[in-house]
N, C-alpha and C positions, 0 to 999 in steps of 0.2 A: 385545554389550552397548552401548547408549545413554549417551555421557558429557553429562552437560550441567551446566550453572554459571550463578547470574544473572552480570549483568552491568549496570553503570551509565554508563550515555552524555552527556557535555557537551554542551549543545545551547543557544545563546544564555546559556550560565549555569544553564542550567534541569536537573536531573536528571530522563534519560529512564530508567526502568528496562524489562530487559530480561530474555531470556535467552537463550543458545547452546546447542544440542547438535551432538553430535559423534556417527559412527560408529566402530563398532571397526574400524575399518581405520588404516591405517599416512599421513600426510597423503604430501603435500597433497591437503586437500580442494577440492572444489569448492562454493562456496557459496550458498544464497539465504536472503534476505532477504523477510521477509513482512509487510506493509504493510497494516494493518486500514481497514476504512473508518470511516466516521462513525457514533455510537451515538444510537439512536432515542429511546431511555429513561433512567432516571434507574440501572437494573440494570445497563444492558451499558455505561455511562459508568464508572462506580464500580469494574467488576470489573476484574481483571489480566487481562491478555494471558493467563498461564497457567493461567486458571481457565476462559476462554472457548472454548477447544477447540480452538483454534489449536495447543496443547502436541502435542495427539494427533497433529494433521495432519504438525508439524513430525518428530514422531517417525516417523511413515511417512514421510516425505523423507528422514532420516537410514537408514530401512534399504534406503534405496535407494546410501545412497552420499553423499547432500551432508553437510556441515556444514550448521545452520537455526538462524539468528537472526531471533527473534521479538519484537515487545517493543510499545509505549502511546504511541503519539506525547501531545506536549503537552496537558494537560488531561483525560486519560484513565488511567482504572484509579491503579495508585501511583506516574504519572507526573507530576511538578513543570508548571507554567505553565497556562494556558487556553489553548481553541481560536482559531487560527487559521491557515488555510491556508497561507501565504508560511511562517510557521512552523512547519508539517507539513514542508514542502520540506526548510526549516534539517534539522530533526529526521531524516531520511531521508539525509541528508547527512553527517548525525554517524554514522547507523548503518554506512554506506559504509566512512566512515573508519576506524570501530573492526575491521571486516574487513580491511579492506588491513592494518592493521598489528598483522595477528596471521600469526607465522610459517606457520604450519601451513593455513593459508587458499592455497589456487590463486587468485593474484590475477588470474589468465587467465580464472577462471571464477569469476564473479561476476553470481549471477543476481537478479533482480527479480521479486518477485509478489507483486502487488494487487488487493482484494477492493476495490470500487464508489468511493468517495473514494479511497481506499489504491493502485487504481491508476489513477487519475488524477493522484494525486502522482507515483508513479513513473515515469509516460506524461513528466510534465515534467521530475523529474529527471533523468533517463537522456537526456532529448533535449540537454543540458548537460555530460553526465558521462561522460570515456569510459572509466572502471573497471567500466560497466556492460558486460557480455557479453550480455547475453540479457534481456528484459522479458517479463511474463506478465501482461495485463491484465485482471479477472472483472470483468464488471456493472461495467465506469465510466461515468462520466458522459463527455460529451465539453464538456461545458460545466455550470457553476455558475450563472452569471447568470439562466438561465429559474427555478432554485428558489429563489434567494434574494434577486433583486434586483427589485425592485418599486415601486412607486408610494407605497409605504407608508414604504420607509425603513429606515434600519436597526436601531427598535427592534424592530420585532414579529421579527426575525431575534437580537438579542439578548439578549432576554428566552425565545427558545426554547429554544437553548443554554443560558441560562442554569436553566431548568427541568428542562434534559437533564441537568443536571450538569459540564459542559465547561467552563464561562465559572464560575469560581469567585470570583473578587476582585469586589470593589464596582465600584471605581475603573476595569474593565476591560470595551470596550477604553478605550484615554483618549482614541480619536477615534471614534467610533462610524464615520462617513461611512468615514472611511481605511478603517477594518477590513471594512468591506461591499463597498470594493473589489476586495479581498484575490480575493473570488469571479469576478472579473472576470480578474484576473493570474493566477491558475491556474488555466489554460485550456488542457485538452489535445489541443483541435482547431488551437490557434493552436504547437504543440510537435511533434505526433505524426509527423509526417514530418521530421524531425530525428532520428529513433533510427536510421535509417538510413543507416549500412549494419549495425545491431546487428537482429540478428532479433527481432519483434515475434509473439505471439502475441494473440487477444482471442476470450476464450469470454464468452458472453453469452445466457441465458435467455430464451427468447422470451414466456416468461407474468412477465416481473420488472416488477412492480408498483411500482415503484419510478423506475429506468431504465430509461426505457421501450428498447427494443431496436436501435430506430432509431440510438441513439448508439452501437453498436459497428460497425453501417455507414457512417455519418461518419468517425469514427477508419478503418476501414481503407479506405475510400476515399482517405482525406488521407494517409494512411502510403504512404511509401516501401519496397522491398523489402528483403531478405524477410517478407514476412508470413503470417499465416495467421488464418483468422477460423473459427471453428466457433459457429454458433446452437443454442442447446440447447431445443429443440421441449419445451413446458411448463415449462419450468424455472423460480422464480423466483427472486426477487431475491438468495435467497439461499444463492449456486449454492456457496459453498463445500462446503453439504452435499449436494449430488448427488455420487456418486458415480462417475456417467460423466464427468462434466466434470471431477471432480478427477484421473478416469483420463488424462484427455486433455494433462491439463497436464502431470502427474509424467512420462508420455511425452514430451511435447514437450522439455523440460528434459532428459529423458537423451537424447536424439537431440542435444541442442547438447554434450553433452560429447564431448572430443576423446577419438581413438582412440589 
């Protein structure tokens, strides 16, 4: 039986809400952490982490064995603050922490995994962080700056967000320029050889319309070992719902735990 509980994360002041579950087994557990990418629309901005089907995925991790914290980084679903990148980081930072200091967590084992934005936060946090054990990165980008930094500036960048539902305040950001930087500093071709000697994985869709493909050959090029890189032939963007690639991760991730 599947225990699970929300849970509310301090993050710059900001309430990130979340949730945990747990398996029936006896701890310590081993943990990961799942890291959403960017929301396209005004639907998948607004919804909670646990309506968006993350819960289910989390639940098939838990009957394998981990602990799965899931949760809204800043500006999304019933989480406090607007989007912005450095503060995705913050936020993935606070989730970290609230694992380490829960008794029943394997602070040995402590994994990462991120869908398109979500692991490209993690590509950098983990390149910083040595509570990370393991990274798992779906569809990231390997760089920000080709989608959103332009000749144009950064209204037409905050006025998108802001139509997305992410950028909620008037007032926000209060530097427009700063905040379009932000895409420039989270940069996971300028980090991604830094997770090593932490094993990296990167699955990636070869039909992802989105990201184009190319960037999970950057990233494992620029990565140190161990790595592993798997292309998913037709896959797109949004490969958490293929099947085979989700088979590949929950594999990879039981192969890093200790025997």
């Amino acid at each position: 039986m599947i225990r699970k509980k929300d849970v509310n994360l301090n993050s710059d002041g900001l309430r990130i809400s979340g949730q945990i579950f747990f398996p029936d087994i006896k701890p310590l557990y081993p943990a990961v952490c799942i890291c959403h990418g960017i929301p396209n629309d005004v639907q998948s901005a607004t919804t909670d982490i646990k309506e968006r089907g993350y819960a289910g995925f989390a639940e098939r991790l838990c009957r394998e064995g981990f602990a799965v914290l899931i949760f809204n980084f800043r500006g999304v679903g019933s989480s406090e603050g607007n989007f912005d990148l450095t503060g995705w980081t913050t936020d993935l930072k606070a989730a970290i922490r609230y694992l380490w200091s829960q008794d029943d967590i394997r602070r040995s084992s402590v994994y990462l995994l991120g869908f398109s934005a979500g692991g490209a936060v993690s590509i950098c946090v983990a390149a910083e962080d040595r509570r990370i054990s393991a990274v798992a990165a779906c569809a990231s980008p390997s760089e920000f700056e080709s989608y959103f930094v332009t000749e144009k500036g950064p209204a037409p960048v905050v006025e998108h967000f802001r139509n997305v539902g992410i950028i909620r305040d008037k007032d926000f950001p209060p530097s427009p320029d700063e905040w379009l930087q932000t895409f420039q500093k989270v940069r996971p071709l300028d980090y991604v050889q830094d997770i090593s000697p932490v094993p990296l994985l990167i699955v990636h869709g070869t039909a992802d319309e989105t990201v184009d493909v190319s960037n999970a050959r950057k990233l494992y090029d620029k990565a140190g070992e161990p790595k592993d890189l798997h292309l998913m032939e037709g896959v797109s963007h949004r490969i958490r719902l293929d099947e085979a690639s989700m088979n590949i991760v929950i594999d990879w991730l039981k192969e890093r735990l200790p025997h």
